[in-house]
Each structure stands twice: as C-alpha cells, then as structure tokens.
Backbone of each chain as ProteinMPNN parsed JSONL, in Angstrom:
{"seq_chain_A": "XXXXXXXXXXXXXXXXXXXXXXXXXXXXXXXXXXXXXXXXXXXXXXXXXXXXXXXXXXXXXXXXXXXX", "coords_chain_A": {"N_chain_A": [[6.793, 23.113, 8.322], [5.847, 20.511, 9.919], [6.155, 17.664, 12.257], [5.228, 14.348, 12.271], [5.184, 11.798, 14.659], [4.584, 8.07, 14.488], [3.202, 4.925, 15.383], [3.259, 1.693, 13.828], [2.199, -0.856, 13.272], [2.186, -4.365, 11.758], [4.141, -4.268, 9.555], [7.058, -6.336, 8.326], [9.109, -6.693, 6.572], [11.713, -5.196, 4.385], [10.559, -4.756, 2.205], [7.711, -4.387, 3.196], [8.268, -1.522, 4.43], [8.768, -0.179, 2.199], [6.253, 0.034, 0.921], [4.808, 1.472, 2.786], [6.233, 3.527, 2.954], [5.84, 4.861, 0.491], [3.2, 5.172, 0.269], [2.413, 6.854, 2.14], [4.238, 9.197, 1.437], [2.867, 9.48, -1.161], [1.093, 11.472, -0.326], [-0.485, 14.714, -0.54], [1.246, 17.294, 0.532], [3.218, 15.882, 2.089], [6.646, 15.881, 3.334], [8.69, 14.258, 3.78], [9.48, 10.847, 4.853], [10.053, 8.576, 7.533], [11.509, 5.346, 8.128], [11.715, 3.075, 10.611], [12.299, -0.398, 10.425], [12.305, -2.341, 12.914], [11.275, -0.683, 15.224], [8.96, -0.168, 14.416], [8.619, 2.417, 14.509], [7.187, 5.438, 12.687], [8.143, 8.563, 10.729], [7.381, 11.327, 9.892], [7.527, 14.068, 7.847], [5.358, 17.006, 7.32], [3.246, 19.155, 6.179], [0.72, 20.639, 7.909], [-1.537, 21.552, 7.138], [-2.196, 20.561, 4.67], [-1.934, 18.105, 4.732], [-3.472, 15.814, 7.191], [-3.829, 13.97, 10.049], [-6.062, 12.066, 9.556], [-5.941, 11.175, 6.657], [-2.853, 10.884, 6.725], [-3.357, 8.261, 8.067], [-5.327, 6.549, 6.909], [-3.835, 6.479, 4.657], [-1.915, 4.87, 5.288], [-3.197, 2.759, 6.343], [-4.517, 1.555, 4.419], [-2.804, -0.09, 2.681], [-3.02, -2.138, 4.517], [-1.549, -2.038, 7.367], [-1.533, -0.863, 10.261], [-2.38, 2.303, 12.598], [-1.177, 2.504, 15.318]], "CA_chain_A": [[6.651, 21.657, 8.384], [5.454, 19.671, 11.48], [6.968, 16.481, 12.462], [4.245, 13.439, 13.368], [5.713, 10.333, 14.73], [3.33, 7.436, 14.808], [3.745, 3.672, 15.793], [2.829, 1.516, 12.704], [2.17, -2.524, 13.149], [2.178, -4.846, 10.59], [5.479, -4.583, 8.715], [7.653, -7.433, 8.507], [10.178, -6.906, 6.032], [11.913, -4.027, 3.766], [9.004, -4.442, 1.34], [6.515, -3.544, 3.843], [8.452, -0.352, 4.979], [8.873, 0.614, 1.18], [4.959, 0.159, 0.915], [4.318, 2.636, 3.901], [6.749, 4.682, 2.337], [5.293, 4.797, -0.627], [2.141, 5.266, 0.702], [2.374, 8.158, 2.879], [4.984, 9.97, 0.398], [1.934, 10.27, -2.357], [-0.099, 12.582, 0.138], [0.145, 16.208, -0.856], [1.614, 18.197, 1.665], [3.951, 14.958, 3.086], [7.591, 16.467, 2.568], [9.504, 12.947, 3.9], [8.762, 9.567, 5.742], [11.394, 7.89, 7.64], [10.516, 4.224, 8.751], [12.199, 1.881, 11.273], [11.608, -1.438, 10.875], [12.265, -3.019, 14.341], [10.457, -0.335, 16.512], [7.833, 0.808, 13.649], [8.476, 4.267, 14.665], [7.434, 6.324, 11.037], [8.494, 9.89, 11.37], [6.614, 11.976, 8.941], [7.202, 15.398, 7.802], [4.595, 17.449, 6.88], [2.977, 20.226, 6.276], [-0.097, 19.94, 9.149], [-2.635, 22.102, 7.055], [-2.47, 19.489, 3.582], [-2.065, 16.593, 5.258], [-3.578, 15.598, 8.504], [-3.579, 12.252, 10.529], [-6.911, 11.358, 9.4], [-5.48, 11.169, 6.042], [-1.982, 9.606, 6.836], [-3.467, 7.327, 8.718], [-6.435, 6.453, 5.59], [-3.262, 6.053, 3.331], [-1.32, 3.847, 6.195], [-4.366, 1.538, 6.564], [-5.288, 1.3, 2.568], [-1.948, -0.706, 2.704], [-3.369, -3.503, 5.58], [-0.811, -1.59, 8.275], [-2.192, -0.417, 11.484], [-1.36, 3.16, 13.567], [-1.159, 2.12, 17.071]], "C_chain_A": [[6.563, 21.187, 9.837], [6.007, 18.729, 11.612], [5.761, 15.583, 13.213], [5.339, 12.08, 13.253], [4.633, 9.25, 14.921], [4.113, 5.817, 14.757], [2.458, 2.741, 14.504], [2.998, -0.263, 13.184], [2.022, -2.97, 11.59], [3.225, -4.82, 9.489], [6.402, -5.594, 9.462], [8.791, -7.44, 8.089], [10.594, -5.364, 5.356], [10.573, -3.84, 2.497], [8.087, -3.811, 2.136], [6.822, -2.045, 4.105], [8.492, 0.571, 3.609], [7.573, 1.038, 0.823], [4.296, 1.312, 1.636], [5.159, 3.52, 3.378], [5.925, 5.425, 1.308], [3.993, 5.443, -0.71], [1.386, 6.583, 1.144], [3.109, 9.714, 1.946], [4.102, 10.416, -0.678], [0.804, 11.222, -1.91], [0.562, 13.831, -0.186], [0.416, 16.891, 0.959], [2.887, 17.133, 2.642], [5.244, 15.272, 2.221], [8.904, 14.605, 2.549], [9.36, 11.841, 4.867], [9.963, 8.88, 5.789], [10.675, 6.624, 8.426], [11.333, 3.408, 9.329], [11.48, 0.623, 11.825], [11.093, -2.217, 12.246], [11.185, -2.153, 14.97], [9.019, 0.085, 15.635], [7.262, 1.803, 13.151], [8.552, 4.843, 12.937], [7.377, 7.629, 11.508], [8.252, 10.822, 9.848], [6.565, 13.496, 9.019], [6.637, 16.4, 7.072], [4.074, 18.632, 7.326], [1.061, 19.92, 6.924], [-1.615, 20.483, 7.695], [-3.365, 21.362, 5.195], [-2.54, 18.543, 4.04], [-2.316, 16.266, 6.959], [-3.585, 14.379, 8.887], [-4.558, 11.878, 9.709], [-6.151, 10.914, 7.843], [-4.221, 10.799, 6.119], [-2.591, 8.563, 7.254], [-4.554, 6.311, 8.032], [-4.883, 5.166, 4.887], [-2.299, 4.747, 3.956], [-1.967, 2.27, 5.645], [-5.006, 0.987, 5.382], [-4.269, -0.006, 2.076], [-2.293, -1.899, 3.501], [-2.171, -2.763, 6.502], [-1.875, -1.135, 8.798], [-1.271, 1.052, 12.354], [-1.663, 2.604, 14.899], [-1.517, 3.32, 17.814]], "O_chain_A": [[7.282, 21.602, 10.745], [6.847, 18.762, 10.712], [5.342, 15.842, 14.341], [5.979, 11.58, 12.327], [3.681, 9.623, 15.607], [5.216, 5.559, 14.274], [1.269, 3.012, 14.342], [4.129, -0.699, 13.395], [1.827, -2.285, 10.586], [2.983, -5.476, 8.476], [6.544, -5.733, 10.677], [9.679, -7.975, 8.752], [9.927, -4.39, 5.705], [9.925, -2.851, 2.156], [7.653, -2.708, 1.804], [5.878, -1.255, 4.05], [8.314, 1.787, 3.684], [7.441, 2.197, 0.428], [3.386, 1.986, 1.153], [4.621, 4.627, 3.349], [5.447, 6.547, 1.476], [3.697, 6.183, -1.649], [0.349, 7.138, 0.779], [2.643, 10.851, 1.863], [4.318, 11.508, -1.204], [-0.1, 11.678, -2.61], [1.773, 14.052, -0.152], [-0.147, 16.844, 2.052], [3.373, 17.549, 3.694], [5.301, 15.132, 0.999], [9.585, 14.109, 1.651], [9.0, 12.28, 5.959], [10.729, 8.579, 4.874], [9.661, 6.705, 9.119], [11.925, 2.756, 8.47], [10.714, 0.399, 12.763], [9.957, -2.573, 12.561], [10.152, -2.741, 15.291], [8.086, 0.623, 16.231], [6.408, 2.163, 12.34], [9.509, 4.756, 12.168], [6.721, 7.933, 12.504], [9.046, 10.824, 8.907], [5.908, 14.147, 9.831], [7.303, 16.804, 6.118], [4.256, 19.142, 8.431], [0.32, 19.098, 6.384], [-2.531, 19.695, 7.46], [-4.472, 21.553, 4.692], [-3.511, 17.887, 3.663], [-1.451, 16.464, 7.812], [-3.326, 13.548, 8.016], [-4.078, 11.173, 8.822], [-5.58, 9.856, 8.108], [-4.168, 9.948, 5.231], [-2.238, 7.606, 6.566], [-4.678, 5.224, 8.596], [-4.802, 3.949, 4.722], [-1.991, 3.788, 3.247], [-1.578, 1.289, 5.012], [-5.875, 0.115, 5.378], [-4.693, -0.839, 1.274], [-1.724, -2.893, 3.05], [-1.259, -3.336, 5.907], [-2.949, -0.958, 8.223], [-0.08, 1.05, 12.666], [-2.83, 2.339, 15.189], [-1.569, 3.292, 19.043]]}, "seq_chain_B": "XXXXXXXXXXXXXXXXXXXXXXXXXXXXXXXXXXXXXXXXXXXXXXXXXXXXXXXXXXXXXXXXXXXX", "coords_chain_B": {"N_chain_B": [[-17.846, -11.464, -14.359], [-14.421, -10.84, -14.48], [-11.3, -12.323, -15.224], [-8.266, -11.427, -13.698], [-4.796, -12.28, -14.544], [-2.099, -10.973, -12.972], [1.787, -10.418, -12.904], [3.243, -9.401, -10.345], [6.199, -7.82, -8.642], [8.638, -7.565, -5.831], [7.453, -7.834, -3.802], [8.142, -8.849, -0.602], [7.472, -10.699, 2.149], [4.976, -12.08, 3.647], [3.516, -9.644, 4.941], [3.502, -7.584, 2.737], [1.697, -9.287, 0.855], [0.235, -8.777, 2.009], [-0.408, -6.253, 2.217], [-0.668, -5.683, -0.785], [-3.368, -7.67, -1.525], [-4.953, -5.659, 0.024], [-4.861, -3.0, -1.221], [-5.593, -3.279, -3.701], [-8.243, -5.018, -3.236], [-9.599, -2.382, -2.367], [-10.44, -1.627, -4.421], [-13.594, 0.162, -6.344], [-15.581, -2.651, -8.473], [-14.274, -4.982, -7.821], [-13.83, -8.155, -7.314], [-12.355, -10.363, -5.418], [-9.571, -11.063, -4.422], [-6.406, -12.907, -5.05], [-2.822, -13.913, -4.276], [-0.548, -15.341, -4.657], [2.945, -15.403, -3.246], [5.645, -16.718, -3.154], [5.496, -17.059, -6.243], [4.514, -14.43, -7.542], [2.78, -14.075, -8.368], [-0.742, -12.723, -9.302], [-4.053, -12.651, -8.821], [-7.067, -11.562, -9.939], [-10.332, -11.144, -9.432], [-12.698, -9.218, -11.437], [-14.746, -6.731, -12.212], [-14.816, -5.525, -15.617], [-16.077, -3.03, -16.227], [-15.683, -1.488, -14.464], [-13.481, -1.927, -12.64], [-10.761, -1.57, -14.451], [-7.857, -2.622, -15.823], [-5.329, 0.273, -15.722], [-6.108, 1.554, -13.437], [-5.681, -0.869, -11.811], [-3.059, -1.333, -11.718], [-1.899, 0.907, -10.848], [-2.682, 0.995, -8.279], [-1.385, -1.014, -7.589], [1.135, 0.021, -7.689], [1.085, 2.053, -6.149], [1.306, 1.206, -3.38], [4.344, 0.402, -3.947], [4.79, -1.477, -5.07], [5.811, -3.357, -8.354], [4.307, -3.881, -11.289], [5.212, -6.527, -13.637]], "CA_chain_B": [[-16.709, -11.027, -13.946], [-13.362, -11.225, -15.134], [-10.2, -12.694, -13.846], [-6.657, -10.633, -14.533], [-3.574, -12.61, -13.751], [-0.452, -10.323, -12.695], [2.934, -10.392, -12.453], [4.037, -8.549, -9.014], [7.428, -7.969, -8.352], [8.504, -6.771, -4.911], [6.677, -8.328, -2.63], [8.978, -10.182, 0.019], [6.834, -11.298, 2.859], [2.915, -11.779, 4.27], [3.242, -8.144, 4.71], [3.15, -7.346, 1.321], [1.02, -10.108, 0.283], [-1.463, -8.298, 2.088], [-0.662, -5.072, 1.347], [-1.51, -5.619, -2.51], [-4.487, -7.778, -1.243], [-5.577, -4.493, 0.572], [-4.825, -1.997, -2.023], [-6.472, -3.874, -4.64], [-9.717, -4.931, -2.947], [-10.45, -1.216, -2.209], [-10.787, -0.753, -5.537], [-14.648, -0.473, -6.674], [-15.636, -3.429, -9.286], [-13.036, -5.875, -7.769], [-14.646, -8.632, -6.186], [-11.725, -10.87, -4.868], [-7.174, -10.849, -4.992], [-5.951, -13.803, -4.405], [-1.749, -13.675, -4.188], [1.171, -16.394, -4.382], [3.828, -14.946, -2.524], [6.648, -17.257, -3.989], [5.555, -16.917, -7.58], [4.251, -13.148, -7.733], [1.105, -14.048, -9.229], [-1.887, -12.147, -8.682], [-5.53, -13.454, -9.716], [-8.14, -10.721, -9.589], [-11.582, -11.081, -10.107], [-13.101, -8.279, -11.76], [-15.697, -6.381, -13.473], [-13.699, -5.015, -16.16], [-16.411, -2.297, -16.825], [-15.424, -0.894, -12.95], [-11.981, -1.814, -12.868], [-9.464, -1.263, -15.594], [-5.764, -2.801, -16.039], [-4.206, 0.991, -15.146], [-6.256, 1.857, -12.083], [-5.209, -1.936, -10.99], [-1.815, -1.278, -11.758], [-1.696, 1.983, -9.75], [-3.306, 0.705, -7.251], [-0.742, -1.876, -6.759], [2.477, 0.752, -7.932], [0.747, 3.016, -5.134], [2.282, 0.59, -2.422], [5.535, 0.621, -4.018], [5.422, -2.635, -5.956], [5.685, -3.592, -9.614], [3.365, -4.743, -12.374], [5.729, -6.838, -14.572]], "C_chain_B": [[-15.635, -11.529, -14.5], [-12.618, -11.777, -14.782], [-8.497, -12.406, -14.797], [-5.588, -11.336, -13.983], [-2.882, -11.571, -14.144], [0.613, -11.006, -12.507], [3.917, -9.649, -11.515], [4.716, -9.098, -8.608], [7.42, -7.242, -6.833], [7.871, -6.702, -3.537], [7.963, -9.301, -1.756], [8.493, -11.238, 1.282], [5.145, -11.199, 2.7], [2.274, -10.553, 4.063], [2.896, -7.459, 3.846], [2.24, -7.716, 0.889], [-0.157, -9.353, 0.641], [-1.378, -7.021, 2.146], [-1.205, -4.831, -0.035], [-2.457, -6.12, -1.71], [-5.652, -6.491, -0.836], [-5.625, -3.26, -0.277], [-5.491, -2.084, -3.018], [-7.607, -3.841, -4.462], [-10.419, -3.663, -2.776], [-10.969, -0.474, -3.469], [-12.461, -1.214, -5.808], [-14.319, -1.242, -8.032], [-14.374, -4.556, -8.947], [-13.449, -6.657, -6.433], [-13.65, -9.839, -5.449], [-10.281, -10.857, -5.224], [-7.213, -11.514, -4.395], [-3.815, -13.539, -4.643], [-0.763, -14.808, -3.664], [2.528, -15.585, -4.2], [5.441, -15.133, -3.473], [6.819, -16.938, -5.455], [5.221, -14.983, -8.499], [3.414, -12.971, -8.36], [-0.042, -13.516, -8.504], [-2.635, -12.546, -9.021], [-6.326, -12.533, -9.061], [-8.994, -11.469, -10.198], [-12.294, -9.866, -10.452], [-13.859, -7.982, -12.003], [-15.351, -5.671, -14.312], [-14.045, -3.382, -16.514], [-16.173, -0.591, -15.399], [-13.881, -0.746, -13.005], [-10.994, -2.524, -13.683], [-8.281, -1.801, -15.134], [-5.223, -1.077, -15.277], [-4.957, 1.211, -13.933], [-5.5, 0.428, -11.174], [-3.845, -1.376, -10.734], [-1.283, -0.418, -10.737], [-1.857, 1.976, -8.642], [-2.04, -0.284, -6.487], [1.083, -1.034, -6.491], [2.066, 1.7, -6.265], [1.823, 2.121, -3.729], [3.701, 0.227, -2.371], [6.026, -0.997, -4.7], [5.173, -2.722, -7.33], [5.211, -4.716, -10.151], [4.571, -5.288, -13.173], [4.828, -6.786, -15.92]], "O_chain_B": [[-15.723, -12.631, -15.041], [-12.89, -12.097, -13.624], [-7.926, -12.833, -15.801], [-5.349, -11.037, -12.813], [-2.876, -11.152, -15.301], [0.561, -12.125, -11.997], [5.079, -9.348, -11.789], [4.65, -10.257, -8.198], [6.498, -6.488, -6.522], [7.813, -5.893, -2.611], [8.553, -10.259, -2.255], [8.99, -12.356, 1.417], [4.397, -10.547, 1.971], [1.233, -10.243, 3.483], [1.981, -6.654, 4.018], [1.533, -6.856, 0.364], [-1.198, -9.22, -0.003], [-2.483, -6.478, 2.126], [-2.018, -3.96, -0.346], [-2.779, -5.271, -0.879], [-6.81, -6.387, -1.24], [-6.507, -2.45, 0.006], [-6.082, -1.079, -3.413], [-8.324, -3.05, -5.075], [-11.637, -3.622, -2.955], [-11.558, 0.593, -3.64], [-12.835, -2.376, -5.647], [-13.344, -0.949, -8.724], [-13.607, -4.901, -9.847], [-13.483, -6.325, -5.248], [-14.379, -10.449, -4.666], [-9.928, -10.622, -6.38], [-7.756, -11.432, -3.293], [-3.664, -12.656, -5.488], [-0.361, -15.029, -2.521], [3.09, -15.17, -5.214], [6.104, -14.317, -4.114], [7.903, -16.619, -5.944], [5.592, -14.554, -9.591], [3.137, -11.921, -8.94], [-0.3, -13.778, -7.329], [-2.273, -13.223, -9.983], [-6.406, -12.527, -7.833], [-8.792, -12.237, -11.138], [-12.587, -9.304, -9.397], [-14.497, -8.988, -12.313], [-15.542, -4.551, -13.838], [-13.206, -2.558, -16.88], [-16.39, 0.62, -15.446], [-13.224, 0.247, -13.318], [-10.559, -3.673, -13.616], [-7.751, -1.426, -14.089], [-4.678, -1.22, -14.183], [-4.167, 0.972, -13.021], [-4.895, 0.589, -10.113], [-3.531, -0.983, -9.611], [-0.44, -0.764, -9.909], [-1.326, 2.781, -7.877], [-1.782, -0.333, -5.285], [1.918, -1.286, -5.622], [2.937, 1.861, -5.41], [2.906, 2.541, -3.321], [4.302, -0.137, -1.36], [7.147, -1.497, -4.793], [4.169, -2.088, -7.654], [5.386, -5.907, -9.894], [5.212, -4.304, -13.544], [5.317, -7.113, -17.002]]}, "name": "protein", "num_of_chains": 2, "seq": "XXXXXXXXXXXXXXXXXXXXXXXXXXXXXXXXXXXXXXXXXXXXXXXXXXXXXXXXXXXXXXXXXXXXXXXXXXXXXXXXXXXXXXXXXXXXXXXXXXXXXXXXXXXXXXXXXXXXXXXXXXXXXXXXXXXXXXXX"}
C-alpha cells in the first residue's frame, strides 16, 4: 500500500468530507481515506497499481471538489 | 423529458448541494438537477429511457447521501 496525500478544495462541512469519503473509498484498490476538514489534507491509502491519481482524482472531481 | 422529484437526506451545506448537482448531471440522459438545500428536494429532468430511478439513486448514494 502507498500513501497519497492530496489537498482537496471545496468542502465546507461534515457532509462534504463524508462525500469525498465516499467517493474515493468505492475505487478498487483504495484501502482507507482520512479527511481533514480545516486543512483539506485527504490521506489516501492505496494500492498504486489499481488505483492511480488520475482516477482518485476523476472520482474527487465527479463530486464538484477540486485537487489542488 | 421527465421530471423525478427526490427526497435527499444528508446534505448539510452548498457543498453538498453541489456535490449531488455534480454527481447527477454526469449521468447520460439527465438534462438538468435543480436542489433545495433546506427541504432536500431534488427536481431532475430526465429522459427516463437514459436515466433510470436506480442509476439516479446510486449516483446520488455514491457521494454518501440518501434517497428517502
């Protein structure tokens, strides 16, 4: 498992962070998604060779969130 | 075209509001989501022969909120 951290705009509240949870958690190969609201920081652990950015970052943005 | 009112739960801010907005519209046959925040009403416009009640639904469960 790899570890990507990525900077995520557009959340506002605990709904939004459950959404990006939610989101990222139904890609194959994504083992757990940790999300802090205040700084944005999502900390995503995955397996690199099922799930790659282009693809978190698809399932991020399908939501209206932004990676920075 | 059609027009599906919902009942989405789970939404607490903007953020949301336009997360479903965004999860929805990507669906093909779904030509506008409109979304009352306060009330949890959704108003699609549809083509019903494109998009179906469960892809909607999934579409909106995918972000981590609920179809009442």
């Amino acid at each position: 498992m790899n570890t990507l951290i990525l900077n995520v705009t557009g959340m506002r509240c605990m709904g939004c962070v459950n959404s990006v949870k939610n989101l990222v958690s139904a890609l194959p190969g994504v083992a757990s998604v940790e999300v802090d609201l205040a700084s944005g920081r999502v900390e995503i652990s995955h397996d690199p060779a099922r799930a790659d950015l282009p693809a978190i970052r698809q399932a991020i943005e399908s939501g209206g969130f932004q990676v920075a």
